[in-house]
N, C-alpha and C positions, 0 to 999 in steps of 0.2 A: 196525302194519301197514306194509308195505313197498311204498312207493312210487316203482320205479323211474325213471331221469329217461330211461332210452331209450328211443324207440321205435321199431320195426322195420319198414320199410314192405314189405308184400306185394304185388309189382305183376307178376301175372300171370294170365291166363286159364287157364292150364292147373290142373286138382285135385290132380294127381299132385304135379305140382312143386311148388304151393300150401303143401300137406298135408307133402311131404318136408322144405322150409323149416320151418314150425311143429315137426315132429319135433326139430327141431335146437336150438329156443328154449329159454331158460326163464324162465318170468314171473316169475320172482323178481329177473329180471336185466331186464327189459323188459316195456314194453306192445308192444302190435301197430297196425298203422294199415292199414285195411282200406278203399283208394283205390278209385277206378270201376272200373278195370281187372278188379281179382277180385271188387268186387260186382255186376258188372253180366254177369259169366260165372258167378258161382259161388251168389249170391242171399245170401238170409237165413242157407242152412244152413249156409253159412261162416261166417257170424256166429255162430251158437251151438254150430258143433266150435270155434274161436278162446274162447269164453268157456267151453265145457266141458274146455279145458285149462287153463284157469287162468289168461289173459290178460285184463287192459284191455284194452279197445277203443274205438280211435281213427278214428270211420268217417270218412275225409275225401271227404266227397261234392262239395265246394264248392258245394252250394245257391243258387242263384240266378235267382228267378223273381218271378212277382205273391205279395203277402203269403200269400193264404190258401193258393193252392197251395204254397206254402214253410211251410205250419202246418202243413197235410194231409196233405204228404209225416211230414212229421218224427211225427204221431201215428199215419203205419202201422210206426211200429217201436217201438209200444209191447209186443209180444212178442218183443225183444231186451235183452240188457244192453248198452247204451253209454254210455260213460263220457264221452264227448268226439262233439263233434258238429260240421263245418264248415258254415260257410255263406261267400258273400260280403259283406264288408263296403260293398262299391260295390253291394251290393242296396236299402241306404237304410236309412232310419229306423224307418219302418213293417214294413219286410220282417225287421229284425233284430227288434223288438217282437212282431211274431207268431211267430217265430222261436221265440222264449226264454219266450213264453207256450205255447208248444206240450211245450217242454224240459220245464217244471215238472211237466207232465201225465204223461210218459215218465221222469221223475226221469234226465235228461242234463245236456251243461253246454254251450253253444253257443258255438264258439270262430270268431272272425271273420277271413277268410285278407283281408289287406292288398295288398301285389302280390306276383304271385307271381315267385319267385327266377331264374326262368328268364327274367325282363324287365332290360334293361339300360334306360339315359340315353336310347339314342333311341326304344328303344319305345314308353318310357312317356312321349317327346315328340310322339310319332307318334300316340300314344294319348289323351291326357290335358293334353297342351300343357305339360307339365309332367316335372320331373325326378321323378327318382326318388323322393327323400326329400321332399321338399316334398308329392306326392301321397300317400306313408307317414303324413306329416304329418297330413294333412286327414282320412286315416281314422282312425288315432287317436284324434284329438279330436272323432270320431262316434263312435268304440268307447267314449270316457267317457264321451259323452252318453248314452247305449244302458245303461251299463250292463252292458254284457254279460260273459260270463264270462271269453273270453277271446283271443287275438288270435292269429294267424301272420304272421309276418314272415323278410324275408331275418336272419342275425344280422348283418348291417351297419347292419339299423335298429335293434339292442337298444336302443342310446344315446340315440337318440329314444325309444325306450318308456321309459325309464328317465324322460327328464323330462315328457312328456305324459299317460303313462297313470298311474291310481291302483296302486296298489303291489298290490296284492289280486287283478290282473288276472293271467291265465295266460300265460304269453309262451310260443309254440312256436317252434322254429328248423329248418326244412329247411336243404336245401345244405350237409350238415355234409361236408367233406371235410377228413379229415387227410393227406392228400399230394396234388399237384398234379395233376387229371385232367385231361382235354378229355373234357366232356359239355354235357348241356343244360343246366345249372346257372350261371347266370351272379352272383351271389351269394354267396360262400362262406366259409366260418369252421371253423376245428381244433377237435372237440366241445369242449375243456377252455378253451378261449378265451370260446366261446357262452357255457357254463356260465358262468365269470368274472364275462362281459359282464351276465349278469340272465337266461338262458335258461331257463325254467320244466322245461321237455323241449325233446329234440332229436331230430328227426324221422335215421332213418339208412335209407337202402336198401341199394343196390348195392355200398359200402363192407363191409358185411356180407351181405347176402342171394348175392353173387357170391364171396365168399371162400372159397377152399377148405378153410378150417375157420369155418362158421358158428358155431358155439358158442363156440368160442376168438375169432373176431374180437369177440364179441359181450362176450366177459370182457377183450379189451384194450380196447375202449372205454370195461365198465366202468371200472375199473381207470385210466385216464385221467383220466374226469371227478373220479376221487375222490382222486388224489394231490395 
């Protein structure tokens, strides 16, 4: 069974554009990750045209609330297939516990977003009193307490997942940029590097979904990770 290592992120409100993106995919070469933006414009029924063509699905909701409402949320999609499910990992111990007891019910896998890519040094001092990697650090080593499936991180923390978390854990990677942009991305690594690094998947947007050939950008990334 074919387990691709990309995934494609869909970030938009519009169905037209949505839907012409998906046209251009193909799940043999990619899952899908299906962020607030198009599920909070486009609902469920995007989730089940995304899985009745053939895609994973990666809903990255980043959950984060009191436990049972983060249980409750997560078992009204028990009429979807998702494969992958976010939450925050700064929602705690309990919130990730009912989290992943909710999953089992939904047959999902609860993957816990760490900081996210678009925070720098002073954010996260601004934020947390703390650097960067030192707060990567501290959830971590709540992502192995937990248990839980599996984790998102910048790919400049792989190295730290590598020595903190259990090896069985799913390491996802945003901020994949293979040439230099100026965006929101402040975190960044060349897919085939991530990969290198211990990257389980590698979340990809705008590098592919803005290309002017989607389906070919989407075959030289394969094609990257796997030379």
């Amino acid at each position: 069974m074919i387990d691709p290592k990309i995934i494609v992120a869909i970030d938009t409100y519009d169905y037209e554009d949505a839907v012409a993106l998906l046209d251009q995919l193909n799940p043999e070469l990619c899952k899908v990750k299906v962020g607030s933006v198009v599920f909070n414009a486009l609902g469920k029924d995007f989730l089940r045209l995304v899985d009745q063509r053939g895609f994973k699905i990666f809903l990255d909701l980043k959950l984060h609330d009191i436990s049972n409402t983060v249980h409750e949320t997560i078992l009204g999609f028990a009429d979807c297939n998702i494969e992958l499910l976010t939450i925050h990992l700064s929602g705690g111990n309990k919130m990730i516990a009912s989290a992943m007891a909710a999953a089992q019910i939904i047959k999902t896998k609860i993957i816990g977003v760490s900081v996210l890519t678009s925070l720098n040094d002073d954010d996260t001092a601004a934020l947390f009193q703390s650097t960067t990697r030192d707060q990567v650090a501290r959830l971590f080593k709540l992502a192995n307490e937990t248990g839980i499936d599996g984790i998102v991180c910048s790919p400049l923390e792989l190295d730290l997942a590598a020595n903190i978390l259990s090896p069985e854990i799913i390491k996802i990677t945003p901020g994949i940029r293979d040439i230099s942009v100026s965006d929101d991305q402040s975190r960044t690594m060349s897919a085939i590097k991530a990969i290198k690094k211990g990257a389980s998947y590698i979340v990809i947007g705008r590098p592919i979904s803005k290309a002017p050939n989607v389906l070919q950008a989407l075959k030289n990334f394969t094609k990257s990770i796997n030379e």
